[in-house]
N, C-alpha and C positions, 0 to 999 in steps of 0.2 A: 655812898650813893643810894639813896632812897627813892622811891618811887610810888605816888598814887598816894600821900600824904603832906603833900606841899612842901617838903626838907628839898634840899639841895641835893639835885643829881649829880651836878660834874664836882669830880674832887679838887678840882683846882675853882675856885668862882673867877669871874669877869666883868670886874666893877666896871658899870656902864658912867660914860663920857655923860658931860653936862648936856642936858635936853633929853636924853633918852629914859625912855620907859619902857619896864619890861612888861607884858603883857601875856594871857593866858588863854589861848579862843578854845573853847570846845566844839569840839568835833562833833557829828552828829553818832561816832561810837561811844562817846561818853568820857575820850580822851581828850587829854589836854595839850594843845600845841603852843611853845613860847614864841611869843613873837617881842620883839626888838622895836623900837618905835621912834622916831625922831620926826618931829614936825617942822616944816618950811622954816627958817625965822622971819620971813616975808609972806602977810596972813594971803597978801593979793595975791603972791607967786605961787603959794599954795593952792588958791583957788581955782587960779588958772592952767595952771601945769597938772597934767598927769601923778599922781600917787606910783613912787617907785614900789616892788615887790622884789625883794632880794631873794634866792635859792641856792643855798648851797652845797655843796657835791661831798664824796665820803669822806670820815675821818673831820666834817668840818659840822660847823653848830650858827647860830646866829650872827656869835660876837664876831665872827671872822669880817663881817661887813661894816659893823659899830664903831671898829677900830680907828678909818679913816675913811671909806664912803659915807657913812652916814649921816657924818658931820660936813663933808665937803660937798654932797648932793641937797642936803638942806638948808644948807648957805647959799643954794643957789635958787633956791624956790623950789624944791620939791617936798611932796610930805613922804616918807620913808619907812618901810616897812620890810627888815630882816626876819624869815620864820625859821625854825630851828624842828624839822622834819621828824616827824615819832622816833624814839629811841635814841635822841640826837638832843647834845644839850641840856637842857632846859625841860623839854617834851615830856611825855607820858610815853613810857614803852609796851606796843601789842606783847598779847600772850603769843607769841608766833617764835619761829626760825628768826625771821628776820622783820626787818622794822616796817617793809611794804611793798607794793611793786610799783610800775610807770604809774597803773591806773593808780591804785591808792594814794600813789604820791601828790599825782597829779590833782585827785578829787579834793584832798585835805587844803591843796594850794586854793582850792575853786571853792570850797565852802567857807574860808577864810574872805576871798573877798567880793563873794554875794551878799556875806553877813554883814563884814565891817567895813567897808566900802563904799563912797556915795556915788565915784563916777571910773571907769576903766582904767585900768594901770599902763604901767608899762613893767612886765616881765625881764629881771635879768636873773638868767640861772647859770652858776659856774660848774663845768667838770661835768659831772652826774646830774649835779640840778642843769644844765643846761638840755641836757634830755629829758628831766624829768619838764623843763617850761615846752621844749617839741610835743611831749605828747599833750600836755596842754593844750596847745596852739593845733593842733590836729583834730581834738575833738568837740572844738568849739563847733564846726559846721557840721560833726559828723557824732551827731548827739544819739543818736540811738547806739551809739556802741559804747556808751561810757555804765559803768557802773553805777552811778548815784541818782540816775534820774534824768539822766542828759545835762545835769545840772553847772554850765562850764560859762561864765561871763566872759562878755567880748574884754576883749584889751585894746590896747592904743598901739601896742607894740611890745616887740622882744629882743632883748640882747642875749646871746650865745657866748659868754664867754670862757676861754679854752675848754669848750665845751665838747665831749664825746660826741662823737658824729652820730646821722641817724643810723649809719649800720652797727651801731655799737663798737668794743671796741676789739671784736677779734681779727678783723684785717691790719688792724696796726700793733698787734700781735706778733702777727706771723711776718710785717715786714720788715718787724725790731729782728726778731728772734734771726732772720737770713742778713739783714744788714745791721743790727748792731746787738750783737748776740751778749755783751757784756752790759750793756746797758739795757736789754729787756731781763738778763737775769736778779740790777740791781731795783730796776721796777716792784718787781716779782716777790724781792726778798723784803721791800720798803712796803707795799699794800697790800700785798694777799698775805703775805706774814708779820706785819705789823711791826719794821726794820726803824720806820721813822721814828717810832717809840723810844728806842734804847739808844738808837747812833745818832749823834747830834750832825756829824758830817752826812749819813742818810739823807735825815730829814734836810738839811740845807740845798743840800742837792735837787731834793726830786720837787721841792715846792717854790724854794728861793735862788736870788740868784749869788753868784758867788762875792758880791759886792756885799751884801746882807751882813750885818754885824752880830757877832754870834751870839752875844746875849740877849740881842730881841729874838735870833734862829731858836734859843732855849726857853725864852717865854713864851714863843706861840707853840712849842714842842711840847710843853706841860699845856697848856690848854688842846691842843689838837688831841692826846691823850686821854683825857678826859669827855671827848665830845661826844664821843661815840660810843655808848654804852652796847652796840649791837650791828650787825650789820646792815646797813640802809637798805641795799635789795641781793637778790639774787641773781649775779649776773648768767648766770647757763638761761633759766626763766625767761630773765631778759632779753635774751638774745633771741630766743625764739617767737619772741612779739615784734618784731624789729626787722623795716626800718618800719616806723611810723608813716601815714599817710600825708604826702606835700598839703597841708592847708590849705582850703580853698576858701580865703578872705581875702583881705585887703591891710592882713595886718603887716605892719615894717618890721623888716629882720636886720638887727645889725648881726655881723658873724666877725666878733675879734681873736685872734691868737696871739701869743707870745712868742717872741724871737728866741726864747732860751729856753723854751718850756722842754722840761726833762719827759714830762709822762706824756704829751700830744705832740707829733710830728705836722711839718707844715701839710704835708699829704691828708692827714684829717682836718685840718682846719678850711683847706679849699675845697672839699666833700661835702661837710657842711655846706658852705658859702654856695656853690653848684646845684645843689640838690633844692636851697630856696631862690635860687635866684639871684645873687646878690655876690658882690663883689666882697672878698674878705678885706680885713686888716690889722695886720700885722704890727706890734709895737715893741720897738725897738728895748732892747736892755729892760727888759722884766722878764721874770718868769714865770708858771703855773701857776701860783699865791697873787697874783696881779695885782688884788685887794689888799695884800698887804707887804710886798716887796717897799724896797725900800727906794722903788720908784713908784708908790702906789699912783703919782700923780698923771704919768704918763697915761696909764689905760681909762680915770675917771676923765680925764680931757678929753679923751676921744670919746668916750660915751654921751657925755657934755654934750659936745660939739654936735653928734648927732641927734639929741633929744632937744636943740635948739630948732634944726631942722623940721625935724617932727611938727614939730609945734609950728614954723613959720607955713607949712605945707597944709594944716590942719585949718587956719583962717580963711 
């Protein structure tokens, strides 16, 4: 793994699917952020639909979305864009502790598409990126408190999915730790010490569900491995920025969770859903990996389904 000379950082690569391009935006620190790219295969659908903007949450990198959204949301007219977060993939990694915080995270998402962008997206961030698209979506109206200049483009909309609530995640902490004491110690032993690396049964567990066939559970185990050359933030830091300010626009929130999801209980996901206003939803027989379970089709139908909305609401 090499870095700040153009060589290959993950030690596993991730030969991208027919259509996609990988892409390089610089930042305005002078780093380089990958971005993943897939264009409409329909120029008109393209034109008219919203530009998706994929985020993904720790331990994960671009390709997590290349795999099977990217190609199934650009078959349907969308133009597609997965980014791969500093120190993450593909990316250039700060001289720092860690790879960045809400704000940083957020700003690098928002200077990506001021720059390459011709009209507002629609935000979907998983896990960690789903808080890292909240504090996004918070300081659109409330630009004097960002770091880069207030510099934050409107969007079309955000999907949350199984995404960290706005209070971060020490209340589902503490309500594993009294009601499922076994399962926040294998949480514990799978992210904060990096279990999913080594045990294949781990990692099945805390991302897939147990339908998952264990050789694709082992090939996205060696790419997951590989993704994260550093920690993407700090969460104590994070916590104490936290929760983020309710949005005051008019943008649409979907808030989905998964039925099986090991690291998010249904209690965070209707927190979320509450806290914007909006009714959650729950998708049956998948788990945390959503994107890439081996019902990844379930959770892009429902995303589908509501960015059809979107758009029929938007004429």
């Amino acid at each position: 793994m090499v870095d700040g000379d153009g060589a290959p950082k993950m030690a596993v690569q991730y030969e991208l699917r027919p259509g996609q391009t990988r892409l390089f935006h610089e930042l305005p620190s002078g780093l380089s952020m990958e971005v993943i790219a897939q264009e409409s295969d329909s120029k008109s659908g393209g034109d008219l639909n919203p530009p998706l903007v994929f985020v993904h949450g720790s331990y994960h990198a671009a390709w997590c979305w290349a795999e099977h959204w990217l190609p199934f949301f650009s078959s349907h007219g969308f133009d597609c864009y997965a980014v791969s977060l500093l120190g993450q993939g593909e990316s250039d990694a700060p001289s720092a502790p860690v790879a960045g915080s809400l704000q940083t995270h957020a700003a690098d998402i928002a200077d990506f598409i001021d720059k390459k962008l011709s009209s507002p997206p629609v935000l979907i961030g998983h896990s960690f990126g789903g808080l890292f698209v909240q504090h996004y979506i918070a300081n659109m109206r409330n630009k004097q408190s960002t770091e880069r200049d207030g510099l934050f483009p409107d969007v079309e909309g955000a999907v949350l999915l199984c995404s960290v609530p706005p209070s971060g995640n020490r209340g589902m902490a503490w309500r594993f730790l009294f009601t499922k004491p076994i399962a926040i110690y294998k949480a514990i032993r799978s992210m904060a010490f990096k279990g999913f690396q080594t045990s294949l049964p781990l990692c099945k567990e805390t991302f897939f569900s147990a339908a998952m066939e264990d050789h694709l559970v082992q090939r996205y185990q060696e790419l997951l491995k590989g993704s994260s050359r550093m920690r993407v933030i700090d969460v104590w830091q994070m916590n104490a920025s936290l929760p983020a300010p309710v949005p005051k626009s008019s943008v649409q929130i979907l808030v989905v969770g998964a039925n099986d999801d090991f690291l998010l209980d249904a209690q965070a996901i209707r927190e979320t859903a509450e806290y914007y206003g909006v009714p959650p939803i729950c998708v049956e027989g998948v788990a945390h990996d959503m994107m890439l379970d081996c019902s990844w089709e379930k959770g892009a139908d429902v995303i589908l389904s509501w960015l059809e909305g979107l758009r029929k609401d938007q004429r």
